[in-house]
N, C-alpha and C positions, 0 to 999 in steps of 0.2 A: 073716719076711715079706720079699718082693724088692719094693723103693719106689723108684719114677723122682718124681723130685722136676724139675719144668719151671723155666726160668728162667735166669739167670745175672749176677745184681747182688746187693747185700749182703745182700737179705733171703732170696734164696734160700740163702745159705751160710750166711746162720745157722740155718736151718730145716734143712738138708744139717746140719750141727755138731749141731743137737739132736736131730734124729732117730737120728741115728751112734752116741747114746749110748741110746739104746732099747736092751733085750735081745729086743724082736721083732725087729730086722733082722737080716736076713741077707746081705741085698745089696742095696746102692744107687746108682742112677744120677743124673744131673742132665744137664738138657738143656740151652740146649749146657752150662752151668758155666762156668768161670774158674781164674785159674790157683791160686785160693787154696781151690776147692772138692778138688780132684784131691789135695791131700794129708792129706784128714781119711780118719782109718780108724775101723772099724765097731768097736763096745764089745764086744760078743758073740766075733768070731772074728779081728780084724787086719785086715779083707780090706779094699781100699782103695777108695774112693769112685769110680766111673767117669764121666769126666766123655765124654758124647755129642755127637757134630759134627750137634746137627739143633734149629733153630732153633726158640723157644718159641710164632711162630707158623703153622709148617710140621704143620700140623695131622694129616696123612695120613700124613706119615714117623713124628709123634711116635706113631699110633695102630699103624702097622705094627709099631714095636719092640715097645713096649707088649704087644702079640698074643702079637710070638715070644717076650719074654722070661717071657712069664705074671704077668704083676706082680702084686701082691694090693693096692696100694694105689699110685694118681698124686696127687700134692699140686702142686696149682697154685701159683705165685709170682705173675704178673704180671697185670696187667689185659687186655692184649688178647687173648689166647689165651682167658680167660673171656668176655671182649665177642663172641666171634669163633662161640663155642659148642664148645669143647672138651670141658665138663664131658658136653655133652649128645650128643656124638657119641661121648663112651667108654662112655656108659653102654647105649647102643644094640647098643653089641658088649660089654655085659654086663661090661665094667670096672669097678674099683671105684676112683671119686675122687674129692677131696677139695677143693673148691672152689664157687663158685654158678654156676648154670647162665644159660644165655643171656637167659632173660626177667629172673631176680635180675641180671644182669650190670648192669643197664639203669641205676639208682641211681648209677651209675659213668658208665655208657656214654653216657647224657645226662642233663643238667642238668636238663634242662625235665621231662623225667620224672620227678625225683625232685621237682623244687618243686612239682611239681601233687600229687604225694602226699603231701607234707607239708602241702599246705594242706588237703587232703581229711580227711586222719586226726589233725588239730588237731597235729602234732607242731609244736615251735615253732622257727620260723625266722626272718630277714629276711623284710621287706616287698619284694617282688619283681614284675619282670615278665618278659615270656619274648616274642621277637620274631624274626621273620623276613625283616626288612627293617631297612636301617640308620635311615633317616627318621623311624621312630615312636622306635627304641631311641634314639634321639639324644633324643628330645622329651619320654622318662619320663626322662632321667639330667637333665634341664634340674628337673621335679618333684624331684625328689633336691638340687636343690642342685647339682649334679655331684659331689655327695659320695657315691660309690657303687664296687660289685664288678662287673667286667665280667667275665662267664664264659663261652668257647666252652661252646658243647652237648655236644659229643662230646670223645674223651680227646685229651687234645695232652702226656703225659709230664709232669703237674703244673705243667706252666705256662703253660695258657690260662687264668690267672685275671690282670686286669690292676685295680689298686687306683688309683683316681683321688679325687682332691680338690677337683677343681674342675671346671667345664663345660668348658673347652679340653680336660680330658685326658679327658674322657668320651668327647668327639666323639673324639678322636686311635682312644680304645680299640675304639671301633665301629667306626671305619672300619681300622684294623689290622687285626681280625679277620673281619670283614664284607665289606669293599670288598677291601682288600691281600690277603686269606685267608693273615694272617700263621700260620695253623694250620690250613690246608688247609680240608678237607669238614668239622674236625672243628669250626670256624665258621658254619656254615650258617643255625642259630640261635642265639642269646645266652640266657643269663639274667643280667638285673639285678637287684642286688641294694641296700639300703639300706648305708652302710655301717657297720658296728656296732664300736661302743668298746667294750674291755676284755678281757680276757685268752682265749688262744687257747689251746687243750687241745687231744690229742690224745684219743678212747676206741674203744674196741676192745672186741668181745664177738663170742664163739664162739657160731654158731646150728647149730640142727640140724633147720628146719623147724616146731620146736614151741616149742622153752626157747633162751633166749640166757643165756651167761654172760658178764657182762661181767669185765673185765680193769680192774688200779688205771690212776692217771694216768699220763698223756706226756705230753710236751711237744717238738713240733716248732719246729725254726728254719728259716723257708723261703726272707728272706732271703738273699742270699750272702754282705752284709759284717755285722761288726759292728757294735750298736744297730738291728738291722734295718732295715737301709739293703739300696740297690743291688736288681738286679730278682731276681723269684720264683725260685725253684729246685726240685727233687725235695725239698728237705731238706736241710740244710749242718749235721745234731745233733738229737740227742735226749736227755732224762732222764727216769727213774721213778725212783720215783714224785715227783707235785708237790704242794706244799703248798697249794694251791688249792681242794681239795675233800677235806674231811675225809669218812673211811664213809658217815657218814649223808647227806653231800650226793650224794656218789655213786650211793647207794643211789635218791635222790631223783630225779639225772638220768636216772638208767635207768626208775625210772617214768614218767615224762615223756616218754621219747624211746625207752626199746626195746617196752614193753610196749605202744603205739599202733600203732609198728613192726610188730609182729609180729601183731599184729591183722588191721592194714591186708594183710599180706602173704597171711592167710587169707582174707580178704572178696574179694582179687581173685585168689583161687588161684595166688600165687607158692610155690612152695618153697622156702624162703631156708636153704639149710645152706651154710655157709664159713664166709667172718671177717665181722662191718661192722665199718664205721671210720666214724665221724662226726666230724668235726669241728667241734668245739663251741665258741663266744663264750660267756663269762662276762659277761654282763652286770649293767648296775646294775638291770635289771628280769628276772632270771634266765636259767639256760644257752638259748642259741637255737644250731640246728644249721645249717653255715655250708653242708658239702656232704656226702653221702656218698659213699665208696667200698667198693669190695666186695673188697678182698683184705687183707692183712695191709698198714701202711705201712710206708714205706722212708725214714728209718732206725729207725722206731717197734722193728721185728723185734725188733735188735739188743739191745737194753734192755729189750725185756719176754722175751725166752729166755733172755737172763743170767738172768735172777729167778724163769724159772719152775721148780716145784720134780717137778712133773707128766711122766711119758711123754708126748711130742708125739704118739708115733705112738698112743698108745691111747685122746687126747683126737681128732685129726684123724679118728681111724677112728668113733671115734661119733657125733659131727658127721654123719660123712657117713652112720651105720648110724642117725640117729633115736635114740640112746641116751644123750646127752650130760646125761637128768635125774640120771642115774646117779653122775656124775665131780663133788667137787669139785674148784676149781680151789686152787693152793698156790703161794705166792709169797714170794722170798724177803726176810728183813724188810732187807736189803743194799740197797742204791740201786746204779743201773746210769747212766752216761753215757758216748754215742755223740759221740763230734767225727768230722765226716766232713771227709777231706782230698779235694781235689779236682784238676781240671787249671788251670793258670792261660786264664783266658778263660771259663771255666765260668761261667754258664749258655748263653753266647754262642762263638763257635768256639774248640775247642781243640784244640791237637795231642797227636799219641798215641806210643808207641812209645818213652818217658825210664823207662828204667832207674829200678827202686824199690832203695834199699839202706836196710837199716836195720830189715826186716821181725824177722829171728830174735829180736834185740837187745828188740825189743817184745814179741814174743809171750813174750821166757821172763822177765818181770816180774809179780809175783802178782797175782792174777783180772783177766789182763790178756786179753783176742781181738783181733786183727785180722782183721775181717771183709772179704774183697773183694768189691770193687760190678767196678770197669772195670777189670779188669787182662787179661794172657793174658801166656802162655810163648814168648820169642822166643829162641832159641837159649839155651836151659839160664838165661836171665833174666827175671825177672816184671819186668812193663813198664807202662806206664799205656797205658790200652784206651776208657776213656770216660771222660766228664765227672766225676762220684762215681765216685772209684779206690776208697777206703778207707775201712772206718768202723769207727774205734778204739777201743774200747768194756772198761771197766773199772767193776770194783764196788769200791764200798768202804763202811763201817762207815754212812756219811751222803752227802747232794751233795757237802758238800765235799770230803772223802777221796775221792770216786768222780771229782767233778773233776780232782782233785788226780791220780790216776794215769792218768786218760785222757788230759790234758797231759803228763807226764810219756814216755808211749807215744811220740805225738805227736812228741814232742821227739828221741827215736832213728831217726825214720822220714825219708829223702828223696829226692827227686827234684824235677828242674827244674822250676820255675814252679809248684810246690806253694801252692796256698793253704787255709785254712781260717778259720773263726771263733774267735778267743778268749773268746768270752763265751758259749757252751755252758753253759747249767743258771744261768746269772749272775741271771736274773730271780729264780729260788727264793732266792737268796743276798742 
């Protein structure tokens, strides 16, 4: 199979890395890619991974190559190129790909759209309100206590969510996002939310319209510094699985939240094949779901494709063919942790272009990946490119061993103004 895989941050190379090891491909591309995507080769015949100078939201260039090269399968990576309707303009010229389409994009694409549907279809969430003016949104965070989740509508890169404690930083968060349009158009409306104690989970399940299979735990640090401190991020780490929810609980949350889910999605004629991601509060009155998203997370990828034990491309193809009753999922009983190293100044301005040294030295240490988010090739040198350069990712026997060698990674790798989290997977521990 020839597979243009869109995107070019850590979770598209690790989806490029697992796909590579499929014996259906035969040829793969990545849109644009990175400088760490360009040197994975294909499992089947050697041939090398092409990375394409055409942007994940350049919708018309990605659909033209697409044409000429004949592909038999596109797998989406990021949210906006799904928000944008990608899925739904390749499938018009008879493409075949691997993602949710524009109306399922919506879950992601606004907030407001997803809490009116969780309230409709009993799924369980925060007590919330949804506003389009700052004056009211000011006067439900005052009912709150000012102890609540301030959420842009629209996508702003994982960090229109602003976490307040008290009425002064309520009002600050409304009017930063509302008044300031500290995140553009994608401010236009809020949702507020109550804000809920206790443990924060990652979960992840493959739909294909009909059946969702969900995927074990994650756990994201979104955070930048350690103790989750400092402001929100993409993700600064991940681990799976977590000790937080044994089978049977799991088994419990996906009733509760995918089988409502996907109800809801037939009652209002959505077609929901891709990934969901929800992310879930553990609560002391049980899981409530914080927000959805609609692609795979970033750095979630990372640590649930070290573990899986499954063909990607023949799980993603049925997904997107309706047949995923078909496929168990397989996973390895290894534990996986992601520490992602960053720019310094991340999540706020950071410079680009500091030489990486230290990469080979990591990758040739046991179940060891270095997955690149921001990097690119500057004169025969991989360089820092955006904010998440790197997400260092290692298995081992348990967290700790899997800890254990993802710091160790970590520990060979540098460049200027590097920072990361030391306490990756520390909660389990």
């Amino acid at each position: 199979m020839k597979i243009l895989v869109i995107g070019s941050g850590g979770r598209e190379h690790a989806l490029v890395w697992k796909l590579a090891q499929s014996p259906h491909a035969t040829q793969l591309w990545c849109a644009p890619g990175n400088a760490g995507i360009a040197p994975e080769r294909l499992a089947t015949n050697g041939a090398a991974v092409e990375c394409i100078n055409i942007g994940a939201e350049d919708l018309p260039k990605l659909l033209a190559f697409a044409q000429e090269k004949k592909t038999d399968l596109v797998v989406v990576g990021p949210d906006n190129p799904l928000a944008l309707g990608i899925v739904d303009l390749f499938q018009q010229h008879g493409l075949k790909i691997w993602g949710v389409n524009q109306q399922a994009a919506q879950f992601e694409s606004s907030k407001v759209f997803s809490q009116k549907f969780m309230e409709k279809y009993g799924i369980p969430t925060a007590a919330a309100g949804t506003f389009s003016e700052a004056g009211p949104a000011k006067a439900f965070c005052a009912t709150l206590g000012g102890k609540c989740v301030v959420k842009a509508d629209g996508l702003a890169l994982g960090k229109g969510v602003l976490i307040c404690t008290n009425q002064a930083e309520a009002e600050k968060a409304v009017g930063e996002i509302m008044v300031s349009k500290a995140f553009g158009a994608a401010g236009a409306n809020v949702v507020i939310q109550e804000f809920l104690d206790g443990i924060e989970v990652s979960l992840h399940a493959l739909c294909d319209g009909k059946t969702a299979k969900i995927f074990p735990t994650s756990q994201d640090h979104k955070r930048a510094l350690d103790g989750d401190l400092g402001l929100n991020t993409g993700g600064m780490g991940t681990y799976s699985p977590t000790p937080f929810l044994n089978d049977a609980q799991l088994a419990g949350v996906a009733a509760k939240v995918l089988e409502p889910f996907m109800r809801g999605c037939v009652a209002e004629g959505i077609d929901y094949r891709g990934l969901l991601y929800p992310g879930v509060m553990l609560t002391k009155n049980g899981p409530k779901i914080l927000e959805f998203n609609a692609r795979f997370g970033d750095p979630e990828t990372q640590v649930y494709l070290t573990r899986l034990e499954n063909d990607l491309v023949e799980l993603l193809d049925a997904s997107a063919s309706g047949t995923l009753a078909q496929h168990e999922l397989k996973w390895s009983p290894l534990a996986s942790v992601c520490v992602v190293m960053a720019s310094g100044g991340y999540p706020g301005n950071y410079p680009k272009g500091k030489p990486i040294l230290g990469l080979a030295e990591a990758n040739a240490l046991p179940h060891t990946k270095v997955f690149h988010a921001g990097t690119a090739l500057k004169e025969g040198q991989i360089v820092t490119n955006g904010g998440r350069v790197l997400g260092v990712t290692a298995l081992g026997a348990d967290l700790k061993a899997a800890q254990a060698a993802a710091y160790a990674a970590v520990a060979c790798i540098q460049f200027d103004g590097a920072h990361f989290r030391r306490d990756i997977a520390a909660k389990a521990l």
